[in-house]
VOPAGU-2260 file (C-alpha; in pm, 1 decimal, decimal comma):
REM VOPAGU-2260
SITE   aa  ch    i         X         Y         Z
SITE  UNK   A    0       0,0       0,0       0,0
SITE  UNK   A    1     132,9     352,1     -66,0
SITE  UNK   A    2      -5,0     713,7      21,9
SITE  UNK   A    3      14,7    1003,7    -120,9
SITE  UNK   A    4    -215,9    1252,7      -6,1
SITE  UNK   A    5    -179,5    1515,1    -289,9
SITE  UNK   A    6    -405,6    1786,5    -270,1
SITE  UNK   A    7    -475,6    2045,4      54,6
SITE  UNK   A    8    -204,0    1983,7     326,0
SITE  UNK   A    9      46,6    2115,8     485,8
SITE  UNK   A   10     155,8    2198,8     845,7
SITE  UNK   A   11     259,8    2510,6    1107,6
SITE  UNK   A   12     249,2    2430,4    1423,9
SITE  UNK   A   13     443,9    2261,3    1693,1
SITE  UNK   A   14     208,6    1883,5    1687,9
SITE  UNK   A   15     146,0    1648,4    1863,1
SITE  UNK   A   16     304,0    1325,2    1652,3
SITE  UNK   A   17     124,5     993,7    1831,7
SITE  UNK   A   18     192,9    1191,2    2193,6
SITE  UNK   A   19     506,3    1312,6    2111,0
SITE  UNK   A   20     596,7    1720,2    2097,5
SITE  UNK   A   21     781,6    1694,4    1729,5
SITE  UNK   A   22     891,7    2050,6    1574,6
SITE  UNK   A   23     977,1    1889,6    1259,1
SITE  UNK   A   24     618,1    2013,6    1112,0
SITE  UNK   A   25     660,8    2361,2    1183,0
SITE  UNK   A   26    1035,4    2365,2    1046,2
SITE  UNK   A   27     879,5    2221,3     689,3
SITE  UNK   A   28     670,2    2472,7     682,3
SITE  UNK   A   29     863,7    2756,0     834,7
SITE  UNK   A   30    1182,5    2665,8     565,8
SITE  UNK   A   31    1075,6    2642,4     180,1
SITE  UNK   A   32    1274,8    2403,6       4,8
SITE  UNK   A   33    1263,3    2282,3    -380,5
SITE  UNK   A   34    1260,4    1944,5    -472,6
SITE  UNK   A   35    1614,1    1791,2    -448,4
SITE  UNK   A   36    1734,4    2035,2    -182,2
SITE  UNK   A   37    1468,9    2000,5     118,5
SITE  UNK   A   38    1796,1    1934,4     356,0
SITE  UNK   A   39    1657,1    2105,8     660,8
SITE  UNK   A   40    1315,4    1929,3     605,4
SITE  UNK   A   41    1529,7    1604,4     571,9
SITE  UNK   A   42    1695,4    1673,8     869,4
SITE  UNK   A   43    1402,0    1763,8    1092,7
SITE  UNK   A   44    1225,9    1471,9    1026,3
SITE  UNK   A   45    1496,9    1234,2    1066,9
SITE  UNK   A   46    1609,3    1404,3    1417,4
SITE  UNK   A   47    1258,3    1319,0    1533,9
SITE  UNK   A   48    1218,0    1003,7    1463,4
SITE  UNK   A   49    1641,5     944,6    1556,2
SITE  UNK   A   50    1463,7    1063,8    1897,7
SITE  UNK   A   51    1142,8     826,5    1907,4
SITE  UNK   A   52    1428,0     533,5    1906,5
SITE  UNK   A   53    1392,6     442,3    1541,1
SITE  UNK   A   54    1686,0     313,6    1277,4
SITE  UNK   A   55    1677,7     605,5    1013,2
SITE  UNK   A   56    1899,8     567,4     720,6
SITE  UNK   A   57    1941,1     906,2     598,8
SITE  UNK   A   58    2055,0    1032,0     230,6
SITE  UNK   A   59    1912,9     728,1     121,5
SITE  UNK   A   60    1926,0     555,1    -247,9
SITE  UNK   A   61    2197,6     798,5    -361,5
SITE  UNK   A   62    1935,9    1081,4    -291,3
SITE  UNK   A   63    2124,0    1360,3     -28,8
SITE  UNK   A   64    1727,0    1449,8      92,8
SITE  UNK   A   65    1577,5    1124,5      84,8
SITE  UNK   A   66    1552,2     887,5     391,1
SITE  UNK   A   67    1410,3     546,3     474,8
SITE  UNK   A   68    1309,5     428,9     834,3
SITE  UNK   A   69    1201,0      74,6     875,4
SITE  UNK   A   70    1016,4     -60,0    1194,0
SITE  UNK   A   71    1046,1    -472,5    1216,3
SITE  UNK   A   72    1272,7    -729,2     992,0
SITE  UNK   A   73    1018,9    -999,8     878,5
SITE  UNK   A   74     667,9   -1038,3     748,7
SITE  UNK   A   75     476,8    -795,1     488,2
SITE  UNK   A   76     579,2    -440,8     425,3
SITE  UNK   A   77     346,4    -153,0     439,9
SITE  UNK   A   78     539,0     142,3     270,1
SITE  UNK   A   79     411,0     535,3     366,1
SITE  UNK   A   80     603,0     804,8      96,6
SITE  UNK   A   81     689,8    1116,4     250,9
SITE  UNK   A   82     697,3    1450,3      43,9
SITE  UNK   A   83     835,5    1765,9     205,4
SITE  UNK   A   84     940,8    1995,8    -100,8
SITE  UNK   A   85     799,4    2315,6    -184,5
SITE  UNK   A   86     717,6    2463,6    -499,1
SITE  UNK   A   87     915,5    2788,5    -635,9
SITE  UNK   A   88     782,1    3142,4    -586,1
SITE  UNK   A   89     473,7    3023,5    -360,0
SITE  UNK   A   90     602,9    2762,9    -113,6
SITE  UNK   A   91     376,9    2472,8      41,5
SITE  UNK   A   92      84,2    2508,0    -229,7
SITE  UNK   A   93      79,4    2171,5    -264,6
SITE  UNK   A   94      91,2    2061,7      79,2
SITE  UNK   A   95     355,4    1820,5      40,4
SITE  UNK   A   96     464,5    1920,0     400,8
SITE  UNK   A   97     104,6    1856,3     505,3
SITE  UNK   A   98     167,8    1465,8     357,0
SITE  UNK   A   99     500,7    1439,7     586,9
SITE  UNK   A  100     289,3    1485,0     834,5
SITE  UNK   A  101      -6,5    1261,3     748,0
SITE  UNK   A  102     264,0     963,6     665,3
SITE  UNK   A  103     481,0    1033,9     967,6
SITE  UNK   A  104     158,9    1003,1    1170,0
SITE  UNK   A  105      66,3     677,7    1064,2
SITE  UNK   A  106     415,7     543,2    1096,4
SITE  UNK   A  107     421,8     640,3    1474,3
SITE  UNK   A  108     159,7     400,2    1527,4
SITE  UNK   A  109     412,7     126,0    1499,6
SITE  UNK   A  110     226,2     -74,2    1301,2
SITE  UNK   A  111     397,2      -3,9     938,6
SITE  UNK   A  112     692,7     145,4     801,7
SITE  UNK   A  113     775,8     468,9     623,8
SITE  UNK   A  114    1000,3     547,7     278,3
SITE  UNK   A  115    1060,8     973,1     298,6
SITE  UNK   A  116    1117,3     971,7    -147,4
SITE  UNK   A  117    1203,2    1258,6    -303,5
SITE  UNK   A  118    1231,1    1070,8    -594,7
SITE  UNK   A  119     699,8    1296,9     -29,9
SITE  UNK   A  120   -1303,9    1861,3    -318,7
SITE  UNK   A  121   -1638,3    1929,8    -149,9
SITE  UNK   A  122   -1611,9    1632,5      86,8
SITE  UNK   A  123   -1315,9    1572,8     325,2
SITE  UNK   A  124   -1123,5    1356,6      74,2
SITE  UNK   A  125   -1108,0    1097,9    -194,8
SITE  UNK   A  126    -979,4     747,3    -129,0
SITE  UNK   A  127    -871,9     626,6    -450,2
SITE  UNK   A  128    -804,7     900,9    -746,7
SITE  UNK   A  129    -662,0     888,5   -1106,0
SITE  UNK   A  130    -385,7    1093,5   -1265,3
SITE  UNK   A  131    -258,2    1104,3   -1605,7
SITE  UNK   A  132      64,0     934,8   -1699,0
SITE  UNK   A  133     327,7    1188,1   -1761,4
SITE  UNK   A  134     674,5    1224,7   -1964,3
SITE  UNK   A  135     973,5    1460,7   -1902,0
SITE  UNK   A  136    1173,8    1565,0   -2155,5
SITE  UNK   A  137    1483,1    1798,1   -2128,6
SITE  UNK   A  138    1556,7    1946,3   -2486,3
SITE  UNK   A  139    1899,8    2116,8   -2576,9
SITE  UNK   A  140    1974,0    2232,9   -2916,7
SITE  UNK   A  141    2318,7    2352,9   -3055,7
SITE  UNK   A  142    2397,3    2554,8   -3332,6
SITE  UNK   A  143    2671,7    2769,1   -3427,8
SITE  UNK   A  144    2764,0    3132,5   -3308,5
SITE  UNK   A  145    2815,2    3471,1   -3505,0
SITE  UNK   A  146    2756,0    3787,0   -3501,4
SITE  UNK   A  147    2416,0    3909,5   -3562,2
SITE  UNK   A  148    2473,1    4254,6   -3738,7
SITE  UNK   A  149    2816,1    4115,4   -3882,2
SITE  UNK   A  150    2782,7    3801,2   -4025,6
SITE  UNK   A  151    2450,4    3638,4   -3924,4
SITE  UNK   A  152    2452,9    3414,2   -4221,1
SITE  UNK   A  153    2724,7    3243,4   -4107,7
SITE  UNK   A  154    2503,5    3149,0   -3754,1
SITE  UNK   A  155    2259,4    2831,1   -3658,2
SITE  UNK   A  156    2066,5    2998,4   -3420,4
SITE  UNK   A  157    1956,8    2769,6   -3103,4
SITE  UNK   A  158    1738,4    3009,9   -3041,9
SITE  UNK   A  159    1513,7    2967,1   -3347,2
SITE  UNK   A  160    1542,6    2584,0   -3301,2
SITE  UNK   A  161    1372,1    2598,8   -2950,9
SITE  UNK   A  162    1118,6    2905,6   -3067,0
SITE  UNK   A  163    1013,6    2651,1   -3375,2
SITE  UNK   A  164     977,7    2359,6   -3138,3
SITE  UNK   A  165     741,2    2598,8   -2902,5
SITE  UNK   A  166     472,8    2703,5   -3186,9
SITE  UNK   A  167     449,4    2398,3   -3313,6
SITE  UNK   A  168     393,9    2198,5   -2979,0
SITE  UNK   A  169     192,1    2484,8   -2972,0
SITE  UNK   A  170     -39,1    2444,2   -3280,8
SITE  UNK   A  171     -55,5    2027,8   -3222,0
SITE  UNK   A  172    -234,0    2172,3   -2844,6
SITE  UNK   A  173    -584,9    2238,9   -3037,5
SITE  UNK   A  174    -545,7    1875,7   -3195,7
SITE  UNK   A  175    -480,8    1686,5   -2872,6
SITE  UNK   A  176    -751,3    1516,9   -2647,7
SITE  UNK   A  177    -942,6    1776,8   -2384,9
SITE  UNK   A  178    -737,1    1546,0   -2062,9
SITE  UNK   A  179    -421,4    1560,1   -2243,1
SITE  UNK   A  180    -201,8    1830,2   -2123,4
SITE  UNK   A  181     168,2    1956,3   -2322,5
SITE  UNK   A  182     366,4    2254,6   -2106,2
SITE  UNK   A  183     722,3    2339,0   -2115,9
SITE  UNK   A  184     980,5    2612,6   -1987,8
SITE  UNK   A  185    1257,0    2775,4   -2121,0
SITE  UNK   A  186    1581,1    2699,2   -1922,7
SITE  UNK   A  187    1877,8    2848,0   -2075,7
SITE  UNK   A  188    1860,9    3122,6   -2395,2
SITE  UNK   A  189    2053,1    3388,3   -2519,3
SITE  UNK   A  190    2075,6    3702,7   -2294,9
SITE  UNK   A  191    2211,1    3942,7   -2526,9
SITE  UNK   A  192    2070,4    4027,8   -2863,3
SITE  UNK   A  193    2338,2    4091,4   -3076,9
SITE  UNK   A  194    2497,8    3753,1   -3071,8
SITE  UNK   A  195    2353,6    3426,1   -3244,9
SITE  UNK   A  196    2424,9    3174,0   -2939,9
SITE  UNK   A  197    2466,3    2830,9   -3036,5
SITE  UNK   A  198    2289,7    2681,4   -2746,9
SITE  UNK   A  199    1954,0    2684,1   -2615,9
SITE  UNK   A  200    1749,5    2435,6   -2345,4
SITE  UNK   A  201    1389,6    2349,0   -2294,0
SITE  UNK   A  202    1191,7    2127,8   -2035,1
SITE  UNK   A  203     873,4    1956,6   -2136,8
SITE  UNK   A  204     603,0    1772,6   -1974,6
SITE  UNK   A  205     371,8    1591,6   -2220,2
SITE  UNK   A  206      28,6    1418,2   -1984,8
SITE  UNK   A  207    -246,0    1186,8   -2129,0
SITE  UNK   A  208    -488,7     939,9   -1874,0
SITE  UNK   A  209    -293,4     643,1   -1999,5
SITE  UNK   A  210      60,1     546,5   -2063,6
SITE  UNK   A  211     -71,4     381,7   -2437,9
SITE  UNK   A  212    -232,6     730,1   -2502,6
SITE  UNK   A  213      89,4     856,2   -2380,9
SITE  UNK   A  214     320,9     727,1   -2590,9
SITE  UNK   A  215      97,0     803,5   -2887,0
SITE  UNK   A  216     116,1    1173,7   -2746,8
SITE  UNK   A  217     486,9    1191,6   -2718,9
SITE  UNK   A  218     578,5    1068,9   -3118,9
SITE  UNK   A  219     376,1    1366,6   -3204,7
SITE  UNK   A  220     617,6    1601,5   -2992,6
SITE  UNK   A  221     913,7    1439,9   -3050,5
SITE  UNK   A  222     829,2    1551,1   -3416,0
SITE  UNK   A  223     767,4    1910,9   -3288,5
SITE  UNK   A  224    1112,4    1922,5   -3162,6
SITE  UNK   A  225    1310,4    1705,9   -3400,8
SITE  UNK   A  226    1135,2    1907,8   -3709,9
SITE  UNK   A  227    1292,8    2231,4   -3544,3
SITE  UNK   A  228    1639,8    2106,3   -3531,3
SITE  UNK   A  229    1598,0    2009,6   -3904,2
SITE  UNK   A  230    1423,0    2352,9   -4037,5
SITE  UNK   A  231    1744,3    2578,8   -3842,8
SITE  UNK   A  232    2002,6    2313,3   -3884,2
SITE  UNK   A  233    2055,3    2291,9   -3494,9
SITE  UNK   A  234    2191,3    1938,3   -3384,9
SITE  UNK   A  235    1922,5    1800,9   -3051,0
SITE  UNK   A  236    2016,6    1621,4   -2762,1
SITE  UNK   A  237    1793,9    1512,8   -2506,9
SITE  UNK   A  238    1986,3    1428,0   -2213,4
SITE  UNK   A  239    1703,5    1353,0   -1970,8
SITE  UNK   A  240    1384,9    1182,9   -1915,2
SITE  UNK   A  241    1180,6    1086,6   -1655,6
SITE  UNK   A  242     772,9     892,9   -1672,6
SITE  UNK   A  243     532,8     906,4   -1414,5
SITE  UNK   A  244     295,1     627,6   -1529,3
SITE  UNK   A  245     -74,5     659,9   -1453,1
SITE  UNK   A  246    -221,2     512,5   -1166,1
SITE  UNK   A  247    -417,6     164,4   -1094,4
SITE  UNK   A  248    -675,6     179,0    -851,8
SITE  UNK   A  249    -745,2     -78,1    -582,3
SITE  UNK   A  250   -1107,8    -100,6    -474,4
SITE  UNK   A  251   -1060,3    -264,9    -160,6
SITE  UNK   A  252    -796,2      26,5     -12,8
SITE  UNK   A  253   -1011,1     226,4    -193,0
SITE  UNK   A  254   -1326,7     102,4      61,8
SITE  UNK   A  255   -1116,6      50,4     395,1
SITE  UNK   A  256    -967,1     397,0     391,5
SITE  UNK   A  257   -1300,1     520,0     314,4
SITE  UNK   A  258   -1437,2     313,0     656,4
SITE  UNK   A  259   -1179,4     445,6     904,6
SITE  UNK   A  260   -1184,9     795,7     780,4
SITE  UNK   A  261   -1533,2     767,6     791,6
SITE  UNK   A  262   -1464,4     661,9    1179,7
SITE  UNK   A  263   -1325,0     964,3    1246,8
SITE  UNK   A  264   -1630,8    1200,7    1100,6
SITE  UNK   A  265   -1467,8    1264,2     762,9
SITE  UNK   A  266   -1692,9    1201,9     463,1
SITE  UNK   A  267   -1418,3    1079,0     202,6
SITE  UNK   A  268   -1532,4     975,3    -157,7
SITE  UNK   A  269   -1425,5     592,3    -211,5
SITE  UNK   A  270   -1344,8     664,2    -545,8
SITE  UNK   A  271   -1299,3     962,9    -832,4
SITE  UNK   A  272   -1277,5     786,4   -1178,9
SITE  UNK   A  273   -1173,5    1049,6   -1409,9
SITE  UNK   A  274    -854,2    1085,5   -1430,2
SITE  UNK   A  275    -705,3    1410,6   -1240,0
SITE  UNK   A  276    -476,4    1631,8   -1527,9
SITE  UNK   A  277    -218,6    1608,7   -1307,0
SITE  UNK   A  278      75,6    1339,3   -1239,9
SITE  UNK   A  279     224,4    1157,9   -1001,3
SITE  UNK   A  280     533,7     904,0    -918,2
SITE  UNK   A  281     284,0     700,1    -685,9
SITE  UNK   A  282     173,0     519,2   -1042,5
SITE  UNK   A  283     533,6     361,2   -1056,2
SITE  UNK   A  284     414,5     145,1    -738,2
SITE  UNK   A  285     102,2      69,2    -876,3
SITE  UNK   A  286     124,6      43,3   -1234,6
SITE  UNK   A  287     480,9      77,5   -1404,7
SITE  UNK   A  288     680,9    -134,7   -1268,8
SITE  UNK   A  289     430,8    -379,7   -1074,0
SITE  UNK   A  290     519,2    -338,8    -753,5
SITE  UNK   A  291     221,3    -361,1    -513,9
SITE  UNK   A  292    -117,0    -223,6    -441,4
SITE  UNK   A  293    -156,5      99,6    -381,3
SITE  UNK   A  294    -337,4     376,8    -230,4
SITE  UNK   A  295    -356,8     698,1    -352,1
SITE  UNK   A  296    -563,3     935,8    -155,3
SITE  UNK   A  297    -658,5    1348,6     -98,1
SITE  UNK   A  298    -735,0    1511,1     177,4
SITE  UNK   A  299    -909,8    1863,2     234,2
SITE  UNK   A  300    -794,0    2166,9     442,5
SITE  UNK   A  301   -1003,5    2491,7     529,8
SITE  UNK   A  302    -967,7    2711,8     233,8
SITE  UNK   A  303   -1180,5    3018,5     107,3
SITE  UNK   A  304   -1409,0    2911,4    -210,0
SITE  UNK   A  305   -1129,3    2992,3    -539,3
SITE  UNK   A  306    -847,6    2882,3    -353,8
SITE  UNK   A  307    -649,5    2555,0    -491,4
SITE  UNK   A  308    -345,0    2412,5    -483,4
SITE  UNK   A  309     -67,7    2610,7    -632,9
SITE  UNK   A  310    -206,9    2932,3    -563,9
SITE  UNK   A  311     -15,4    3188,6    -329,5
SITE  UNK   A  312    -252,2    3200,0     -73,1
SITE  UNK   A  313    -293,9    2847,6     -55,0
SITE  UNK   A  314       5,4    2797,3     132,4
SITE  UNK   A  315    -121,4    2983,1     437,1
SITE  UNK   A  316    -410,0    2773,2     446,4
SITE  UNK   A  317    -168,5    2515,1     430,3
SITE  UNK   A  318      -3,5    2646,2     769,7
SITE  UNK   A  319    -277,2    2659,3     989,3
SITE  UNK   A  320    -346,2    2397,8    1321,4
SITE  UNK   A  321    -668,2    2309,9    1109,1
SITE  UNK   A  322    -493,9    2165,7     807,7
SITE  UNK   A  323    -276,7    1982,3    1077,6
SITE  UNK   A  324    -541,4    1796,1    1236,8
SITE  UNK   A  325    -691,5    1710,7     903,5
SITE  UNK   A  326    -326,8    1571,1     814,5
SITE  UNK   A  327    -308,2    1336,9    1181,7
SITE  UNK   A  328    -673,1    1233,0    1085,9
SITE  UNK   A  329    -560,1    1085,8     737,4
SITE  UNK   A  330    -264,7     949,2     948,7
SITE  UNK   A  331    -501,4     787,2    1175,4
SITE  UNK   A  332    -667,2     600,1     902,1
SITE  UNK   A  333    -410,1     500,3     733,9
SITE  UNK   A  334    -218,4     360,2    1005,3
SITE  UNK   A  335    -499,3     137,0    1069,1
SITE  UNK   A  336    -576,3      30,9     709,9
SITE  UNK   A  337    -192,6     -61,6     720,1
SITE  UNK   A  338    -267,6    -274,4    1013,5
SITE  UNK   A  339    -533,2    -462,9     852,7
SITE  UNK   A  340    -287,9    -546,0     589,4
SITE  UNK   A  341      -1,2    -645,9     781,1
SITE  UNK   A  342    -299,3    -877,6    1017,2
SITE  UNK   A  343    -600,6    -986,5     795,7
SITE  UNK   A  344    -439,2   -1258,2     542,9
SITE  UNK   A  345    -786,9   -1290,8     366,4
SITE  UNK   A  346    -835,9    -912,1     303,6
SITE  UNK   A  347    -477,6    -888,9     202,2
SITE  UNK   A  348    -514,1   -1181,0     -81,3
SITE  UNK   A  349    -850,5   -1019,4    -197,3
SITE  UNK   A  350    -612,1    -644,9    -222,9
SITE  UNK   A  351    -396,2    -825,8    -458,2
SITE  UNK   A  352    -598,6   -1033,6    -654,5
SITE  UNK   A  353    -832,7    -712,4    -706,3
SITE  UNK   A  354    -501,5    -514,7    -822,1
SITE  UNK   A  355    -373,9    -783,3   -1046,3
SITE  UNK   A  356    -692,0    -782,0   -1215,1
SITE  UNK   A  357    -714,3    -448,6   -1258,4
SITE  UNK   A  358    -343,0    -432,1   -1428,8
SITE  UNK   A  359    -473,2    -728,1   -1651,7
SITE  UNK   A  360    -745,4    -511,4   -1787,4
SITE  UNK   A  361    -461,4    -158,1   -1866,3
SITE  UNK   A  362    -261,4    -359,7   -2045,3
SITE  UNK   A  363    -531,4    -483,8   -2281,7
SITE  UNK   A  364    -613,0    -154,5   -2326,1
């Protein structure tokens, strides 16, 4: 089973962490960090639980802000991911502190472990949600330099190259599918205008519902960006990639969670079926490579009507003791949906069964 709570959460205060006074919520949230460099959030939580008497391997998997802390040496596993990275410009917006929290919470209960990855609606919550399957691609062109009021002929302009790639990923966005999504960023152009620069870098993140549809999607951009290099004679190198795949659902996490949040007065939807336009690593657990069942959850926090995720003033909201007790709530239920996994062989074998049929039926899509 793995959580990630991805929507409203977040965390301010000093909390209460199963009994135990535990400042590492407030220094997540007091102390933005990007992805990749959340060191004080890293060290914060692995101080805490250092002090509860746990084994924390810290830096771990060749990631400097990644940790692992494992509770027990035999029997099933029960993994909890931990995000604590903020988002540039506006901070916790997407309450990735408020999961650290959530996880952490459940973890205390001593009844599962915890993996901290940094590869951390109207109701209270949804149970089990979609997400569309989603593709990196880092894009660097290279031409040749001149002068641009001297010789100019005697340029390839990386600029053009990357400019060419943008309108027409640009005009193939009104012939994509309305849950498909295409957005990109320019990293490194030229700063001065009177120089033809020979280099030029874009990132790109291509989304469709399902990793088929995906791949069907990305041919079409790769065309985008390889018919650039061609038109400006620019030589391409993509030097990175990353996939999130999409997510499988697992109806019986889906119900249980639903249960014990339900036990502790939150009305949580069991399941949202439409894919959400976002994307997530969680579907490498559940989907791409096979792992293991997998939960996938949201929880709400008090928030003024027009107020989502990614939005400056969501992160406030994020801060406040109300989004923290909606975060040890989710922790609460998901500690004890962990127990029933690691204790109730029967429900257990139905989890699995349920998610193996369900991967049967993607890949025959």
């Amino acid at each position: 089973m793995h959580h990630r709570a991805e929507l409203p959460t977040h965390t301010e205060s000093g909390a209460q962490l199963g009994g135990v006074q535990n400042s590492a919520p407030r220094a997540i949230c007091s102390n933005l960090e990007l992805a990749y460099e959340e060191h004080q959030a890293h060290d914060a939580i692995c101080d805490f639980l250092d002090k509860q008497g746990f084994t924390v391997t810290r830096h771990a998997y060749g990631v400097d802000t990644s940790f692992e802390c494992i509770t027990g040496t035999e029997g099933r596993l029960v993994n909890l991911n931990a995000d604590y990275d903020a988002l540039p410009g506006i901070g916790h917006a997407c309450g990735h502190n408020r999961i650290a929290t959530s996880s952490i919470a459940a973890f205390l209960a001593e009844l599962v472990s915890i993996n901290g990855n940094i590869v951390g609606t109207p109701s209270d919550g949804v149970a089990g949600i979609l997400m569309n399957a989603r593709k990196e691609l880092f894009v660097e062109y290279f031409g040749k330099i001149a002068h641009a009021g001297g010789n100019p002929w005697e340029g390839v302009n990386a600029l053009d190259a990357l400019i060419t790639a943008y309108n027409g990923i640009s005009t193939l966005r009104q012939q994509i599918l309305p849950d498909e999504r295409i957005h990109g960023a320019f990293l490194d152009v030229p700063k001065v205008a009177n120089v033809i620069l020979a280099y030029a870098k874009s990132y790109w993140q291509i989304r469709s519902p399902t990793l088929n549809q995906l791949n069907k999607l990305i041919t079409r951009v790769r065309l985008c960006i390889e018919g650039a290099a061609v038109v400006t004679g620019c030589t391409i190198y993509g030097n990175r990639e990353g996939l999130y795949t999409d997510i499988v659902l697992n109806d019986v996490l889906c119900q249980r969670y639903t249960k014990h949040m339900a036990a502790s007065g939150r009305s949580v939807i069991e399941k949202y079926e439409k894919p959400l336009t976002g994307s997530s690593d969680v579907g490498e657990f559940s989907n791409g490579y096979y792992v293991a069942p997998t939960l996938h959850s949201m929880f709400a926090i008090p928030a003024p009507a027009g107020f989502f995720p990614h939005h400056p003033y969501f992160t406030a909201c994020a801060g406040t003791d109300e989004a923290h007790e909606e975060g040890i709530a989710v922790g609460k239920g998901l500690a004890l949906l962990g127990w029933e996994m690691l204790s109730d062989e029967k429900l257990f074998t139905r989890t699995k069964s349920r998610w193996k049929s369900r991967l049967l039926t993607k890949l025959d899509e």
